[in-house]
N, C-alpha and C positions, 0 to 999 in steps of 0.2 A: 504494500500500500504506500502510497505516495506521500510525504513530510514532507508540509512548506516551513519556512519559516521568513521571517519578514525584515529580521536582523543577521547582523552576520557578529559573532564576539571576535574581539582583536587576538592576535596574538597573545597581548601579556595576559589577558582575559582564559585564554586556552593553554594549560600548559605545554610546551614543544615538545613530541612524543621524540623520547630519545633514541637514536637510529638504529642502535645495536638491539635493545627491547626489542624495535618492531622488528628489524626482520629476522631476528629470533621466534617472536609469534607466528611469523606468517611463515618460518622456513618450518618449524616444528607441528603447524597445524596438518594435517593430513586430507589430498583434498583431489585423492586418484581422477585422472579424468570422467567425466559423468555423475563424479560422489563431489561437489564441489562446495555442499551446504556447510563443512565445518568451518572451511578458511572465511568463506560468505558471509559467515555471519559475524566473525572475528573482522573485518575489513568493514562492514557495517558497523560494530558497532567503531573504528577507529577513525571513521570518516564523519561520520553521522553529527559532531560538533560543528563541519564547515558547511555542511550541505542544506541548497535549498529543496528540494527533491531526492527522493532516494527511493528505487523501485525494483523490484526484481521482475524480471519478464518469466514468459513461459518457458523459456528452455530452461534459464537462471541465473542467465547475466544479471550482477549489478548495474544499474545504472545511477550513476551520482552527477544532480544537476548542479552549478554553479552561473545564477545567470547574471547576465551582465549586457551589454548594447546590443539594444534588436537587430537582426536581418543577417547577423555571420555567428555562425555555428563552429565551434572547432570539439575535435572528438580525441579523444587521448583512450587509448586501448592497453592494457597488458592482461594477460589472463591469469584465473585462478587457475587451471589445472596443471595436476603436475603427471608423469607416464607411471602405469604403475601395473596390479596385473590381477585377473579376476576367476575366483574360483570358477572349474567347469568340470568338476569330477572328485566326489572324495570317494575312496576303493576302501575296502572292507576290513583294511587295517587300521584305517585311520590317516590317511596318508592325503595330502590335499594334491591336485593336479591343476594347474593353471594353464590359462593364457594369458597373451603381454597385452596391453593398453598404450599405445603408443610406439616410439621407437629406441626400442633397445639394444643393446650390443647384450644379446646373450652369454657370452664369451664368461661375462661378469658378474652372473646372478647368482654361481652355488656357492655356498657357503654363508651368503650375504642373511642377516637376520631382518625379520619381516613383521609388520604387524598386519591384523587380518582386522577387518572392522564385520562386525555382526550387522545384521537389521536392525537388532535392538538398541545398536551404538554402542554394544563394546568395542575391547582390541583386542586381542588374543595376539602373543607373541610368538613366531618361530622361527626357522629359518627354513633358508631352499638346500636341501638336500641332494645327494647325487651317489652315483659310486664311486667309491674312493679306489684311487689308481692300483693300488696293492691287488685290485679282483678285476682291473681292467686287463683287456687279451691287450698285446704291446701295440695291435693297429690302431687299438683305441685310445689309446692315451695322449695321442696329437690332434687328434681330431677334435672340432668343437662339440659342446655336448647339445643334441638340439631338446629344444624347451619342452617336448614330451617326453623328455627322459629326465628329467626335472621334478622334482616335489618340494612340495612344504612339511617339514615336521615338525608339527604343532605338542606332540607329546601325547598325541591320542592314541587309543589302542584296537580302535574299530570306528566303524562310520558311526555308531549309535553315541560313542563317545565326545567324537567332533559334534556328533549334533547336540549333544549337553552342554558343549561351549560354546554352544551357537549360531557354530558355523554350517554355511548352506553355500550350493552351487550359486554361483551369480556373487557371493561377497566380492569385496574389493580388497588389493593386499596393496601394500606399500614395502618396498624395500626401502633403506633408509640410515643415517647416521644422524642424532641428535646434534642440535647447532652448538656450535663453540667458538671460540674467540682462541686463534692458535696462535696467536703475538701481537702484538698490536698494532691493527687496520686490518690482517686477515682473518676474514672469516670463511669457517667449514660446515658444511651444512647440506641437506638433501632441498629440492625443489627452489634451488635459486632462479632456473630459469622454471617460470616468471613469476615468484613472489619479489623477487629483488626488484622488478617493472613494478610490481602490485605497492610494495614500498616507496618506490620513488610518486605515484599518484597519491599518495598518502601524503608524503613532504610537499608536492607541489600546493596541494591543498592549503596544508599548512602555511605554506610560504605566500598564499596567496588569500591567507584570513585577515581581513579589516578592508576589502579595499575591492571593488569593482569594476570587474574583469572590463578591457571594452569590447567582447566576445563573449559569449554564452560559451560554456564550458562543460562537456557532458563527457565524463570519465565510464567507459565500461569494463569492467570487471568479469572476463569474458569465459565462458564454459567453453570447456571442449575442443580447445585450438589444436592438442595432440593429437585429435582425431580426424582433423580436417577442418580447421578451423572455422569452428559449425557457430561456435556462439558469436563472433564477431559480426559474422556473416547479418545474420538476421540482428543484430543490434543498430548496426552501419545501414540497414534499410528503416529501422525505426528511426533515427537521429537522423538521418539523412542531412552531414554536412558538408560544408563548404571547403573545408580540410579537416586531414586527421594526420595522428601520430600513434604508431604501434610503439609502445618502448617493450622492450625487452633484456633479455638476458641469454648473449651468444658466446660463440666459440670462439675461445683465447687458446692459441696453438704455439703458444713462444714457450716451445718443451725442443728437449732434446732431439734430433736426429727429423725434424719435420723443415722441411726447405720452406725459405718466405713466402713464395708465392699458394702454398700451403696453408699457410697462415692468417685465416681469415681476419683476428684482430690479437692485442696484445694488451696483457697485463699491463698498469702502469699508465697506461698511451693516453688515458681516459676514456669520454665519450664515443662510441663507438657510430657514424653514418654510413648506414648501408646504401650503395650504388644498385645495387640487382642481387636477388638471391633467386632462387626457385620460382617462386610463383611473381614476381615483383620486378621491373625495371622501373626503381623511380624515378619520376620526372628530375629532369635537371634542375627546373625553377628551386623544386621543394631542397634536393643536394646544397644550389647555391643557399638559398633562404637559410640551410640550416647552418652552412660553412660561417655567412654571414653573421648570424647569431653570433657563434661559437669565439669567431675574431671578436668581436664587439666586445663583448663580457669577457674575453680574456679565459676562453673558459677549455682547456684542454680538452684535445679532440680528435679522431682519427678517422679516416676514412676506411669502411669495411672491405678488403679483398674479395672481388665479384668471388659469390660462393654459390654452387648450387648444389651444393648436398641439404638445402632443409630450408624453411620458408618461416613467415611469420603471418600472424594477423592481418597485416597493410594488404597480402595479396587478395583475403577476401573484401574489406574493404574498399579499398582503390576500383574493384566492379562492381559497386552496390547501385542500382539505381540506372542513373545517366553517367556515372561513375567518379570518383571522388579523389582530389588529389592526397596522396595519401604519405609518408616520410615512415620511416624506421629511425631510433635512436638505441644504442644501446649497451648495456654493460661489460663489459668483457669477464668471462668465468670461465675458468678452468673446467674441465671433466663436467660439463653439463652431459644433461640425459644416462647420468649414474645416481649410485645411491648415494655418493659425492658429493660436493665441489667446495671451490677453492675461489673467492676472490677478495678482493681489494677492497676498503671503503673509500679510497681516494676516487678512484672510478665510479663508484656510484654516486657519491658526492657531485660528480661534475656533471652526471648526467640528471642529477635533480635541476642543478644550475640552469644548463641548456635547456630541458622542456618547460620549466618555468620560466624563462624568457620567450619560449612560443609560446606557449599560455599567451600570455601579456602582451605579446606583439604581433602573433597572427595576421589579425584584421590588417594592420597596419601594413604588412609584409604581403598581402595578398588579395588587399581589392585594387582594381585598376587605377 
């Protein structure tokens, strides 16, 4: 249901949600693609101080309005879900059988521990199980293991057991490492791409409480972009604006033994602007518009190495409608689409900077 409100509280009025807390919440909330109501509503209630509108649609996008001078619309995208993998089989010992939710390097799943979420809304913890090499034949031990030779052992001793714990075909599992602070600025964490975007619409918020916008501002909070980036899709036809900006959280490849061209972006570098990825060639206008920003505020930045192994929200977008100029911004992180990852708070920082400068200047940047 939709919340007006008629005021906006200042800054010193709100207290500034401190960076590391948030994307502590948002990296530890569990939010498999399709199951995306627990981070939803954790991001609801973290938004819900700046917003004049707040809505959730039928599929289950967030929608958080900010408005501000009629007739230009700007649309700011990151999504809640993260890849994850869903019961399709518990066998008579107790033994859960899955399949994957998005895209994973199986390579990486056995041994990893896992939480299972019930219908009821528990979590039942286990991990993915395999055979161990010692009973592998020698052809088998290089080979990858493929994901129906895979299980969960949850500690159950028959399916009537699993089903005591609640578990049923169809739950959702999450592989996963609790967030932590490994020195100071790195952070290590499961689901950064893209609660680390979902964070950064959270600060711009903030960054932009007391003061109106001269652009309406509608932030969606999008389901299901690992699966085809289904929630954007139908958001970007309901909002139907004049620009948008997907932010996210991509691949930082400045590791050992990977050549630059390789290397789609780089730790440190900051803000990351995507040129073309898979589904997307973005416009030049929006490339310069964003370069420009970036010089202006002094705000470190890099251009993304045209990549086309994985896409973002912008390409659904950019074809909504009559179709929509559409930008990518984004963070650079290590070992995304693991149970992983590895980034920088300097890097996010900068990429708060820059979309809150498009926030803010949009219109100005984009009507004739």
């Amino acid at each position: 249901m939709a919340r007006g409100r008629t005021t906006h509280q200042t800054t010193s009025q709100v207290m500034a949600v401190d960076t590391v807390r948030l994307l502590q919440t948002l990296s530890d909330a569990f939010g498999v693609t399709g199951f995306e109501d627990e981070v939803r509503e954790a991001l609801r209630a973290l938004v819900e101080p700046y917003a004049d509108e707040i809505r959730t649609d039928v599929l289950g996008n967030l929608l958080v309005t900010r408005r501000g001078g009629s007739g230009f619309t700007v649309m700011l995208d990151a999504h809640l879900d993260e890849i994850g993998l869903i019961i399709n089989h518990v066998d008579e010992k107790g033994f859960l059988h899955f399949a994957t939710l998005g895209g994973w390097d199986t390579r990486i799943l056995p041994a990893e521990a896992v939480t299972v979420r019930t219908r009821e809304g528990g979590k039942v913890r286990g991990v993915i199980g395999s055979l161990p090499p010692h009973i592998l034949k020698s052809e088998e031990r290089d080979k990858p293991i493929p994901v129906d030779s895979l299980f969960i052992d949850v500690g159950a001793s028959s399916a009537e057991h699993a089903a005591g714990l609640g578990i049923r075909v169809g739950d959702p599992v999450v592989p996963g490492h609790p967030f932590e602070v490994v020195r100071e600025g790195w952070l290590l964490g499961k689901a950064f791409d893209d609660r680390a975007g979902c964070a950064v619409l959270v600060k711009v918020l903030e960054e932009l409480a007391g003061t109106t916008p001269e652009a309406t501002l509608v932030m969606n909070f999008a389901v299901s972009e690992e699966t085809g980036l289904r929630g954007a899709r139908t958001a970007a036809f309901q909002i139907d604006p004049q620009v948008a900006l997907a932010v996210e959280a991509t691949v930082a490849a400045d590791l050992p033994g990977v050549a630059p061209p390789r290397q789609p972006t780089g730790v440190g570098k900051g803000a990351a602007i995507t040129i073309a990825d898979a589904p997307s060639i973005v416009s030049q206008r929006m490339v310069r518009a964003l370069e420009t920003l970036a010089q202006r505020h002094e705000i470190r930045h890099q251009l993304k190495v045209p990549f086309f192994g994985g896409g973002t929200d912008a390409g659904a977008i950019q074809t909504s409608r009559a179709g929509v100029l559409a930008g990518i911004v984004s963070i650079p992180v290590r070992y995304i689409h693991s149970p992983v990852s590895l980034m920088w708070l300097d890097d996010f920082d900068q990429v708060v900077r820059l979309v809150t400068a498009f926030a803010r200047e949009a219109k100005t940047l984009f009507t004739p």
